[in-house]
C-alpha positions as a LaTeX table, in Angstrom:
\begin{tabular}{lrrr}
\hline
Residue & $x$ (\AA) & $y$ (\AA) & $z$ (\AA) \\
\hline
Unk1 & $-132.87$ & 125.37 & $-114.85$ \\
Unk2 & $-133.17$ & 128.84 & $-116.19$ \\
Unk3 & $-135.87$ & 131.38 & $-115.40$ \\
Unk4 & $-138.54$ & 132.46 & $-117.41$ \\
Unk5 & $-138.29$ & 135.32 & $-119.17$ \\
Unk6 & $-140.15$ & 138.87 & $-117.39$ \\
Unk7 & $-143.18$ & 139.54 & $-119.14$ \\
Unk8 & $-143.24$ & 143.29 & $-120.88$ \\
Unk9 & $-144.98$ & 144.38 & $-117.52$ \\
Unk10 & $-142.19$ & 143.24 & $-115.24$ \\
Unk11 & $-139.45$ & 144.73 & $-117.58$ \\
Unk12 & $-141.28$ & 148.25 & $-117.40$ \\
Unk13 & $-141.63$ & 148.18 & $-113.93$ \\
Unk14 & $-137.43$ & 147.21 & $-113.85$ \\
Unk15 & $-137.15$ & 150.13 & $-116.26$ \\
Unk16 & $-138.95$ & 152.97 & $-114.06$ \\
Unk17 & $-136.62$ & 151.28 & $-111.09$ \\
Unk18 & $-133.75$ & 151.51 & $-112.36$ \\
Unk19 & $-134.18$ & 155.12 & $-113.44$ \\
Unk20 & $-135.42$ & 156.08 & $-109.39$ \\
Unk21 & $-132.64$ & 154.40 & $-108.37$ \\
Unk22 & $-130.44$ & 156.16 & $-110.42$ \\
Unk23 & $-131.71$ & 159.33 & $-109.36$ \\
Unk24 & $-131.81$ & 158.70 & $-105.70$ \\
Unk25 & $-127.96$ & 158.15 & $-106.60$ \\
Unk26 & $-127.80$ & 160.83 & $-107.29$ \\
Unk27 & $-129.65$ & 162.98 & $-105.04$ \\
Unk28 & $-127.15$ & 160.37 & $-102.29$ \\
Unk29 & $-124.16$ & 161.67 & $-104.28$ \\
Unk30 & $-125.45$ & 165.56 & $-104.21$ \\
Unk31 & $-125.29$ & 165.17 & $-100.45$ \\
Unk32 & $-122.41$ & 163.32 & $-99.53$ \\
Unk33 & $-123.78$ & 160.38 & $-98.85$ \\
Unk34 & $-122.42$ & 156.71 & $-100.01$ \\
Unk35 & $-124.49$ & 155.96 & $-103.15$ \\
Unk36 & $-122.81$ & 152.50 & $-104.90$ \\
Unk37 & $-125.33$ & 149.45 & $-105.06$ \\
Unk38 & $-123.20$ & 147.92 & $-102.47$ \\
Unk39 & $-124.24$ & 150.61 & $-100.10$ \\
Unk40 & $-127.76$ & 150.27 & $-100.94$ \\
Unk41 & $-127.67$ & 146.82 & $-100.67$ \\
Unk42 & $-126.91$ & 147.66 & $-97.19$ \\
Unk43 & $-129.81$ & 149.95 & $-96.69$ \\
Unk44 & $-131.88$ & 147.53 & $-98.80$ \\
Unk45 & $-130.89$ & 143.87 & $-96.81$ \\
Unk46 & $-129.85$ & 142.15 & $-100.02$ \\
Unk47 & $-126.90$ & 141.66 & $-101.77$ \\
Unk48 & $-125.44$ & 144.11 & $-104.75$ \\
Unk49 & $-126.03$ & 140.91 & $-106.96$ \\
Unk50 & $-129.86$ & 140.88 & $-105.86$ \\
Unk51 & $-130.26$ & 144.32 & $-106.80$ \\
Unk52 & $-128.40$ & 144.41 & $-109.84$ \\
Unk53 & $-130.97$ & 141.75 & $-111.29$ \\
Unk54 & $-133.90$ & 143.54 & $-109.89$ \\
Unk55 & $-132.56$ & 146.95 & $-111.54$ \\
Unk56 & $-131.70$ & 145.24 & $-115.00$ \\
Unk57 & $-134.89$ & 142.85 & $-115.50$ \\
Unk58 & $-133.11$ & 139.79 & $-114.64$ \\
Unk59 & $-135.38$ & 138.38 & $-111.67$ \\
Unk60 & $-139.17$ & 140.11 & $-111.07$ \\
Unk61 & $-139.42$ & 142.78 & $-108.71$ \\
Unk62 & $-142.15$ & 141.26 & $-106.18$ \\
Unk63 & $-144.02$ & 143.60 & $-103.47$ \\
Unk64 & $-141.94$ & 142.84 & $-100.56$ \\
Unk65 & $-138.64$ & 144.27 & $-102.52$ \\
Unk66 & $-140.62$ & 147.01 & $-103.92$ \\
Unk67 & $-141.63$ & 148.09 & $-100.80$ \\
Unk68 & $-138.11$ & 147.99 & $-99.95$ \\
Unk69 & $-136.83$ & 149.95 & $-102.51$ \\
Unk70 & $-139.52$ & 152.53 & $-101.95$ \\
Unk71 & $-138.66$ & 153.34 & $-98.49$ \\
Unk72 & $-135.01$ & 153.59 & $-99.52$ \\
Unk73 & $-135.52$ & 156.06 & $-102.06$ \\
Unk74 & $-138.03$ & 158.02 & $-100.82$ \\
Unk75 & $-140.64$ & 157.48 & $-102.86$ \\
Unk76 & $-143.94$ & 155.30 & $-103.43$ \\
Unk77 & $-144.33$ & 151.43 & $-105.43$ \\
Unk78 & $-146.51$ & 153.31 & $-107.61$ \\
Unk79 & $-143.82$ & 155.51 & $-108.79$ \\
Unk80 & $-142.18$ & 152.41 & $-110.26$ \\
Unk81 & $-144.63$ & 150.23 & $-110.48$ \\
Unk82 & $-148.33$ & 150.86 & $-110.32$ \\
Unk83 & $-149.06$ & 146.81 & $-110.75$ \\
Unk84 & $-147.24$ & 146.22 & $-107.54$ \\
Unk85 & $-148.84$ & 149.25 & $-105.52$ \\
Unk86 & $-152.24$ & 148.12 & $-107.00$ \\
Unk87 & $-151.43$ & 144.76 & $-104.69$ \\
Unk88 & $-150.24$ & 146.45 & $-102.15$ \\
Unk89 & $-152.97$ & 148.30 & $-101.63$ \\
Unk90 & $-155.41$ & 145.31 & $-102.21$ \\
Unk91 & $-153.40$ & 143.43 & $-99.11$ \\
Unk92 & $-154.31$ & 146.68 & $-97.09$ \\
Unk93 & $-157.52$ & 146.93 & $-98.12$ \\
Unk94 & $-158.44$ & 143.43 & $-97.40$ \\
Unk95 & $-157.07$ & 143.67 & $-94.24$ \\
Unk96 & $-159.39$ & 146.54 & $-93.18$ \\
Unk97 & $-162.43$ & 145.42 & $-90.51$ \\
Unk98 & $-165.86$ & 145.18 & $-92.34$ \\
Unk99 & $-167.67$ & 148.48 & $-92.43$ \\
Unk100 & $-164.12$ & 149.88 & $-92.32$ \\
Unk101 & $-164.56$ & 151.97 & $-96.11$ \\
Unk102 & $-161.62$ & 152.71 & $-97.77$ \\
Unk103 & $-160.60$ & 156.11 & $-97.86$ \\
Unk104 & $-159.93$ & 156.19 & $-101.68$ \\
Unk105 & $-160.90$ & 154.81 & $-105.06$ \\
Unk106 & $-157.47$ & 152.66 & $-105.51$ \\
Unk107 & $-158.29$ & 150.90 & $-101.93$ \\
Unk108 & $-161.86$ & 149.92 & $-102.85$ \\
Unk109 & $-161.02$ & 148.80 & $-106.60$ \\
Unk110 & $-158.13$ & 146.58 & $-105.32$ \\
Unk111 & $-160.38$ & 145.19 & $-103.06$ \\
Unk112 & $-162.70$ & 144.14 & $-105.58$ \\
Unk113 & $-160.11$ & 142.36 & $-107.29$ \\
Unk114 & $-158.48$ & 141.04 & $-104.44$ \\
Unk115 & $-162.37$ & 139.30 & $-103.70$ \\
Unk116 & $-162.53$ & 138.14 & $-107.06$ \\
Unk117 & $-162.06$ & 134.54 & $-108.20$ \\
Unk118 & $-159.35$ & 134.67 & $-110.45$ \\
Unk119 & $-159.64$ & 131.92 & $-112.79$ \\
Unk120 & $-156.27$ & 131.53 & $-114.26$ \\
Unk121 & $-154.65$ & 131.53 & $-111.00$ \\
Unk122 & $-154.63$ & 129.45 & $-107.90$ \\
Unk123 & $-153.87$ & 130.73 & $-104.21$ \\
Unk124 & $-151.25$ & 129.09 & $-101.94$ \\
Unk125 & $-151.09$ & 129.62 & $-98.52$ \\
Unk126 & $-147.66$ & 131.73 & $-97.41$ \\
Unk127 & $-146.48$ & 130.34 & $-93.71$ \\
Unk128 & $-143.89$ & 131.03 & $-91.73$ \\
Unk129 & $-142.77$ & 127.02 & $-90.52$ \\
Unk130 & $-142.14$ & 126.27 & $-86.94$ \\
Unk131 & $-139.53$ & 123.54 & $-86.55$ \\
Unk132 & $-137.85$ & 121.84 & $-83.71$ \\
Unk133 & $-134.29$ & 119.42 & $-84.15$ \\
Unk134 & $-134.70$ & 116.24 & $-84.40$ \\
Unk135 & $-138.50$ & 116.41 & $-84.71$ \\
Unk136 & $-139.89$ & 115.70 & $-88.52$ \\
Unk137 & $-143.46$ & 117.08 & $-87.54$ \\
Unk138 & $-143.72$ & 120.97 & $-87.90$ \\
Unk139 & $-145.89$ & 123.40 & $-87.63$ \\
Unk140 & $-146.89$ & 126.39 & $-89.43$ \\
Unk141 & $-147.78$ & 130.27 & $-88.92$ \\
Unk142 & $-150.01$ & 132.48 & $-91.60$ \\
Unk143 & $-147.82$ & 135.55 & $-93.27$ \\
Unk144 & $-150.18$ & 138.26 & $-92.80$ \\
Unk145 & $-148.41$ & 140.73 & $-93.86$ \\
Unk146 & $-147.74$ & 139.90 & $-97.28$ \\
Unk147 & $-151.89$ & 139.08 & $-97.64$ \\
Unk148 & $-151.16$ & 135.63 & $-96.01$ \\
Unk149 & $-150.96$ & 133.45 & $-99.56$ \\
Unk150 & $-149.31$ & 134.13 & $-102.98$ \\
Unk151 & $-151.10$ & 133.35 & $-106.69$ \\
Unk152 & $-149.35$ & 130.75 & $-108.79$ \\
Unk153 & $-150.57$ & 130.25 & $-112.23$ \\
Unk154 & $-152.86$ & 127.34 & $-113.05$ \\
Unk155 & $-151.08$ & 125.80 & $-115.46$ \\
Unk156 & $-148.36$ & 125.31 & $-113.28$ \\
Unk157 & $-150.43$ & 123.31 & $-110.47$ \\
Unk158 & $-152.03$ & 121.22 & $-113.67$ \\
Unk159 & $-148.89$ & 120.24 & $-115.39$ \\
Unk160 & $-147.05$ & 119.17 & $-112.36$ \\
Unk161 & $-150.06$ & 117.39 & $-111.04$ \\
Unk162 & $-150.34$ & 119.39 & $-107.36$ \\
Unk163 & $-152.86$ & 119.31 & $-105.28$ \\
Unk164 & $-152.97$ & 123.60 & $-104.38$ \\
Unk165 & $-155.03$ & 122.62 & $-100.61$ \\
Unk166 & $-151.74$ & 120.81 & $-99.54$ \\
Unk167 & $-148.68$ & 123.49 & $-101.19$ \\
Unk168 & $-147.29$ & 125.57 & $-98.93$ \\
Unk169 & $-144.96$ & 128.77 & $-99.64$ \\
Unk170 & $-142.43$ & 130.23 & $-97.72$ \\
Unk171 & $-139.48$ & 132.72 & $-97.85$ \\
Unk172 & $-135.61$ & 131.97 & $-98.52$ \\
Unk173 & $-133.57$ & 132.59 & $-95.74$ \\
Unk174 & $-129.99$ & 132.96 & $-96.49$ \\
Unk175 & $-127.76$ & 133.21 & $-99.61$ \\
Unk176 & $-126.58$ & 129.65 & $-100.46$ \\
Unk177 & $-129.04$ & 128.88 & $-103.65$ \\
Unk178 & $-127.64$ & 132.56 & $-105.20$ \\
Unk179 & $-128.29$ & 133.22 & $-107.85$ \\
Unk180 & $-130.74$ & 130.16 & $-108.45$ \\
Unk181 & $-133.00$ & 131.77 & $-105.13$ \\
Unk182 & $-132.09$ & 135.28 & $-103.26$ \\
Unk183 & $-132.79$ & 136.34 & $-99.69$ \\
Unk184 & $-136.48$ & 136.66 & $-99.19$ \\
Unk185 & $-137.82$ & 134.85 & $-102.74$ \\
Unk186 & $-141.12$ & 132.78 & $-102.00$ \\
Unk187 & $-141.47$ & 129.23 & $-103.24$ \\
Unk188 & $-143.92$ & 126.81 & $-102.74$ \\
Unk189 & $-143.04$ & 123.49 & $-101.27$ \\
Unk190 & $-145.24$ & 119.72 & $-101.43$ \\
Unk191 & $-145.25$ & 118.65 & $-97.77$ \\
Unk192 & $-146.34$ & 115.22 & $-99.30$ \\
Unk193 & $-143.66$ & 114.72 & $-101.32$ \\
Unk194 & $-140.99$ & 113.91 & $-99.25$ \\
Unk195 & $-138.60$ & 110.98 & $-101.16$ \\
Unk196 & $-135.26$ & 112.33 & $-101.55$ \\
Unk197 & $-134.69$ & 112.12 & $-105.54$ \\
Unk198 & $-131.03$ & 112.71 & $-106.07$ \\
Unk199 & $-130.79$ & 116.19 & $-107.75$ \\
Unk200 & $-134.13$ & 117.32 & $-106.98$ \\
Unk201 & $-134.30$ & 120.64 & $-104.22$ \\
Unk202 & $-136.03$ & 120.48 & $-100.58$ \\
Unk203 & $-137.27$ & 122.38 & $-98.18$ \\
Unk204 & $-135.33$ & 120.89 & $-95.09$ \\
Unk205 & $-135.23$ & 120.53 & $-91.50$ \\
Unk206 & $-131.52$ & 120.89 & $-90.68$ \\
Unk207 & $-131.19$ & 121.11 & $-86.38$ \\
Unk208 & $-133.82$ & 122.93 & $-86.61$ \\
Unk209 & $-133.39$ & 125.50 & $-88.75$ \\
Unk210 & $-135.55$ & 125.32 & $-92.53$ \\
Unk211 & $-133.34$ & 124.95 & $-95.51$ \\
Unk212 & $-133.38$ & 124.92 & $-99.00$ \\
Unk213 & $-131.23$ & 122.41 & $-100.72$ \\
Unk214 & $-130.41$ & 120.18 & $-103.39$ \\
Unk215 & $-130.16$ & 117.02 & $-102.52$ \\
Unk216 & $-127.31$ & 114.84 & $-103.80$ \\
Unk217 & $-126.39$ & 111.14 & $-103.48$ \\
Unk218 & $-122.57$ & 110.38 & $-103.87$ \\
Unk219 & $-121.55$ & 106.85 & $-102.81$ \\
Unk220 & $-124.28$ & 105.58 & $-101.33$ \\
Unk221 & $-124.73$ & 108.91 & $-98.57$ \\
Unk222 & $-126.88$ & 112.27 & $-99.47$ \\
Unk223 & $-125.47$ & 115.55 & $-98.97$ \\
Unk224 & $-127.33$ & 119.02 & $-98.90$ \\
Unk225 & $-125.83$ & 120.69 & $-101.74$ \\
Unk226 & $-125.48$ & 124.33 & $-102.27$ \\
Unk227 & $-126.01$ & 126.47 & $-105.38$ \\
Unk228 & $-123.52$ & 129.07 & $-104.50$ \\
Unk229 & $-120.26$ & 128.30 & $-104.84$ \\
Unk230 & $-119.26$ & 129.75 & $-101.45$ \\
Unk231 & $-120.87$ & 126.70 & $-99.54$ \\
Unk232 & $-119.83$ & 123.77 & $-99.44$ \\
Unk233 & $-121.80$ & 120.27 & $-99.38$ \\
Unk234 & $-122.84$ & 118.83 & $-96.06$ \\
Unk235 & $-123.36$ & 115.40 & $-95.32$ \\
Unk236 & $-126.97$ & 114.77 & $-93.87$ \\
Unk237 & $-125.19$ & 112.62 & $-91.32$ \\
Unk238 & $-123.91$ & 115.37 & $-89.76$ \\
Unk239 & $-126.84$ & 116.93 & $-87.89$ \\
Unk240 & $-130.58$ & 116.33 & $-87.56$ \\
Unk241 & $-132.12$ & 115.65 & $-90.64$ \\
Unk242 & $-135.60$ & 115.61 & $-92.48$ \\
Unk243 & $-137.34$ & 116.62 & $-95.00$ \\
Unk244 & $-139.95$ & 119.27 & $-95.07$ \\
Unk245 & $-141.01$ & 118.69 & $-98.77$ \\
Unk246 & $-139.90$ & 119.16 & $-102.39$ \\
Unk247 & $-139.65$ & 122.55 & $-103.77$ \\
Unk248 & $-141.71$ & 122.58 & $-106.27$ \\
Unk249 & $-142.55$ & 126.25 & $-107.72$ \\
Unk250 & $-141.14$ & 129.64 & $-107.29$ \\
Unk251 & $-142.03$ & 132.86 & $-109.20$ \\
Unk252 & $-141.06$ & 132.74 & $-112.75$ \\
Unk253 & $-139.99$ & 129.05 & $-113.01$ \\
Unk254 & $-141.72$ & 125.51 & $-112.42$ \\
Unk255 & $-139.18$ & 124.04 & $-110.60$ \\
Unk256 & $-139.70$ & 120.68 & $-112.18$ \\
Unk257 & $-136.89$ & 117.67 & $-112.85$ \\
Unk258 & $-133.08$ & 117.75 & $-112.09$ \\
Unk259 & $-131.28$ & 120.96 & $-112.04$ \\
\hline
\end{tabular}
């Protein structure tokens, strides 16, 4: 199902990237250092693909990247994108004691927002899941370091009839949804929507491990299908199976029907 389109404010702040990044490159070059995307990558801990769609407005920079790319190239969010660093600082602030003041005016406005109800969005808790093989219960541990819950729009928890107390959202581990989901993209699962609907993507307890999937039925047997070519389908029979619940959001796309 294809993405929505950046807003204008997502497309400036792949704009400003794209021209730091093409000056680090430089600066890399200038020294003798390796300076293609695939090196980056590297330094980065995504693929060239990944960053090519951050760096041309294809997918939306999101504050975990940015702070990525920052410490790469040497320089702050805000150089890039002041929306993002005006987060970041917000999950700092808010993570400072009480009677803990913060020590400038971009810390203490952030916070203020960060307190405020925001009306259009709603918040969903961010986890890190505990599994076990074999063992459908699971557990779950706050992200505190990305403010411990992300902000999906309203709309989106209206029209798809979700109940926000119950969503989770977690990160993508691995590179078999490319370029559908990348290496650390959050989406939010149901936990109580857990009947397989052929077509439809999970969040899965495979041995043990969480997985994203599609799920697809073929003669009568489901298989956890892959997005990127360079994985193959695997039969459910062949390990410890169940599901976690169905994926049903991630930033920039209601993830809603068959792919």
């Amino acid at each position: 199902m294809p993405a929505l389109p950046l807003t204008p404010a997502q497309l400036d702040d792949a704009a400003r990237l794209k021209q730091r990044f093409a000056e680090w490159q430089k600066r890399q070059k200038d020294a003798g250092h390796p300076a293609s995307q695939e090196a980056a990558g590297e330094l980065l801990g995504f693929n060239q693909s990944a960053l090519s769609q951050y760096l041309n407005g294809r997918i939306p920079l999101n504050v975990g990247a940015a702070t990525r790319f920052a410490s790469v190239m040497g320089c702050t969010v805000a150089d890039f994108s002041p929306r993002l660093q005006e987060q970041l600082s917000g999950y700092v602030s808010a993570a400072m004691p009480d009677g803990v003041a913060a020590n400038d005016g971009v810390l203490a406005r952030a916070r203020r927002v960060l307190q405020s109800e925001d009306a259009d969005t709603v918040g969903v808790r961010l986890v890190t899941l505990k599994l076990r093989a074999g063992v459908a219960r699971f557990g779950t541990e706050p992200v505190v370091e990305d403010s411990g819950s992300i902000r999906i729009p309203r709309a989106d928890i209206e029209r798809g009839k979700l109940n926000p107390d119950k969503l989770i959202a977690i990160q993508v581990r691995g590179q078999s949804m490319e370029p559908l989901m990348f290496e650390d993209d959050v989406i939010v699962i149901d936990p109580t929507d857990k009947k397989l609907v052929n077509r439809e993507l999970y969040a899965l307890n495979f041995d043990g491990d969480c997985c994203v999937k599609q799920m697809v039925k073929r003669s009568g047997e489901w298989y956890l299908h892959s997005v990127n070519p360079d994985f193959g389908p695997v039969n459910a029979r062949s390990g410890e199976f169940s599901v976690i619940g169905r994926v049903v959001y991630q930033p920039g796309r209601s993830l809603r029907g068959r792919l």
